[in-house]
C-alpha positions, 0 to 999 in steps of 0.5 A: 500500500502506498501510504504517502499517496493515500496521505497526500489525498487528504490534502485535497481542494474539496467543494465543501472546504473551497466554499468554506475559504470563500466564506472565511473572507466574510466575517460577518457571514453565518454560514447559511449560504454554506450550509445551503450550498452542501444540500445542493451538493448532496441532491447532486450526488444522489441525482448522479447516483440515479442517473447512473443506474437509471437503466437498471432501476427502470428509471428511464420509464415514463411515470406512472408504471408500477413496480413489482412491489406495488409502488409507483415508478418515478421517471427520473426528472420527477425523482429527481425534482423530489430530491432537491425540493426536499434537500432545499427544505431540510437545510431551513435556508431557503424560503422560496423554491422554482422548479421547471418541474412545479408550475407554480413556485414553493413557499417554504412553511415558516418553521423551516424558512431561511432568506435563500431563494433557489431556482432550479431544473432537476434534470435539464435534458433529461429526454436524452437519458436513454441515449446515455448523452451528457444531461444535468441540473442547473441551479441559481440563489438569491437573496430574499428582501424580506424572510418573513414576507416572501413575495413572488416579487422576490423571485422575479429579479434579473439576473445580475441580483444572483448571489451563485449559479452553477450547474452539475453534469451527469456524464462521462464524470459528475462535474459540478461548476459553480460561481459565488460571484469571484470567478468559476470553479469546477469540481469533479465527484471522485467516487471512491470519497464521494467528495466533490475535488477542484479539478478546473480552477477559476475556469476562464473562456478563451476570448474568441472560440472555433465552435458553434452550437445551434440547432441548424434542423430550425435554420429556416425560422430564424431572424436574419442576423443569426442566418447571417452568424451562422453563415458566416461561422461557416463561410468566413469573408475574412480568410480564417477558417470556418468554425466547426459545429458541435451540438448535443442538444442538452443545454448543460453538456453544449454550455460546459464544452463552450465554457472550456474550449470556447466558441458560442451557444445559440439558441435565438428565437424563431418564427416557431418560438418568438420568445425563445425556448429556454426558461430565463429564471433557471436556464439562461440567467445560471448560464449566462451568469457563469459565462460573465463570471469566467470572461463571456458574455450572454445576449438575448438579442435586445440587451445583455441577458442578465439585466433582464427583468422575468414578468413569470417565473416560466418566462422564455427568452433566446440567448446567444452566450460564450466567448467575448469576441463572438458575442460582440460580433452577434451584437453587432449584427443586432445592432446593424438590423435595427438600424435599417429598420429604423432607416426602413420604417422613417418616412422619407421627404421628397426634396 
């Protein structure tokens, strides 16, 4: 047995003792937020723990079915909804929750209530399980103005108020990626401790990226400045190489590859969804959140996406999020589409 090795594992970055440091530059802080982060980190090992044996456990499954023993099937995304709901409540730091999986928001009973407000998709992507594609949940926390006087108000905040976002993926690995407001971090699930290590230290994307990822199956619904982007991804006029096209279609695995490699998420609205198809509370404002934090940018097509303002907590919207440089140039297509609009829709004098 190598008992140096087996000693120097000890002396390990885990997810619990990073956030710890992070909170001891706080004095004044009284660990809530800390103790609120491990119960998302314990619903994230038990998801990735299901996700895992999803196959064998009949998982896969719509809901509804009965096992065996008489008990009801749960499909994954509501097994997983399950977890976190009850894993965010048992902390008693949270007073309100927003789930894709819940139409309406949770109000925490008062006994249990805290001044964290939690908004999350359990299982984001999870129709591709069965394929064994990469899926994961995505999280984002804020503040609460008043705990004893939770408010839906409270919840519908743009995106700047985040306090944290991150997200956890299910796939070769369990990464978990997180931001408290001073850069990103990702983590790695090592099985045989079941700890989260830091594996992907303050995570910067790189200024400019060769790939993009978009759903070219909805080409012929889209507006004419992401017709052109994605034209000119694929036919420079500038004499650099075309970009190359990555799209897995489970928003947590395209979003974790462009962080990384660099490159640029699309997901614009169309004559199919003229508001988009990604939920702002817990899909864009997490991502984009994160994007900003490691050096990116996100766009919605109007405005930066985290100074949107959510009128629903299902509310949709499009965004255009990843490396700084390929962002500015989606701006600036926007930008010179509603100048000929204004130029068009002016009403011209004869002389």
């Amino acid at each position: 047995m190598d008992h140096a090795a087996d000693a120097n594992r000890t002396d390990l970055m885990t997810i619990t003792r990073h956030v710890l440091n992070e909170q001891s530059k706080y004095p004044e802080s009284r660990g809530d937020f800390t103790i609120l982060l491990n119960h998302i980190v314990l619903g994230c090992k038990f998801v990735c723990s299901s996700v895992s044996k999803a196959g064998l456990a009949k998982l896969i499954g719509l809901a509804g079915e009965t096992n065996v023993q008489g008990e009801e099937q749960k499909k994954l995304d509501v097994l997983s909804n399950e977890v976190f709901v009850k894993a965010l409540i048992s902390s008693g730091r949270t007073c309100i929750l927003v789930s894709e999986e819940d139409e309406e928001a949770t109000f925490v009973e008062p006994s249990k209530r805290g001044r964290y407000i939690v908004v999350f998709d359990p299982l984001d992507g999870s129709s591709n399980i069965d394929c064994g594609v990469s899926i994961g949940t995505i999280f984002g926390i804020y503040l609460v103005k008043d705990k004893n006087n939770p408010t839906l108000d409270d919840v519908l905040q743009p995106g700047r108020n985040l306090l944290a976002a991150g997200y956890c993926m299910y796939g070769s690995a369990c990464t978990l990626v997180l931001s408290t407001g001073s850069g990103v971090n990702g983590f790695t699930l090592d099985p045989s401790l079941g700890e989260f290590i830091l594996t992907h230290p303050n995570i910067k994307i790189p200024k400019k990226g060769k790939i993009y990822s978009v759903n070219e199956g909805n080409a012929k619904n889209w507006d004419e400045p992401t017709t052109k982007f994605v034209e000119k991804c694929k036919f420079p006029t500038d004499g650099s190489p075309p970009k190359s096209l990555r799209y897995i279609g489970s928003m947590v695995a395209d979003v974790h590859r462009t962080l990384l490699y660099g490159g640029i998420f699309l997901y614009p609205a169309d004559k199919k969804n003229p508001n988009g198809k990604l939920r702002v509370l817990y899909e864009v404002f997490p991502m984009s959140y994160l994007m900003e934090q490691a050096g990116g940018q996100a766009f919605t097509g109007k405005q930066q996406a985290l100074d949107l303002v959510p009128k629903k907590i299902h509310e949709r919207s499009p965004v255009f999020l990843g490396s700084y440089d390929d962002i500015e140039e989606i701006k600036a297509l926007y930008a010179a589409a509603e100048e000929n609009n204004a130029y068009t829709c002016r009403p011209h004098t004869s002389s």
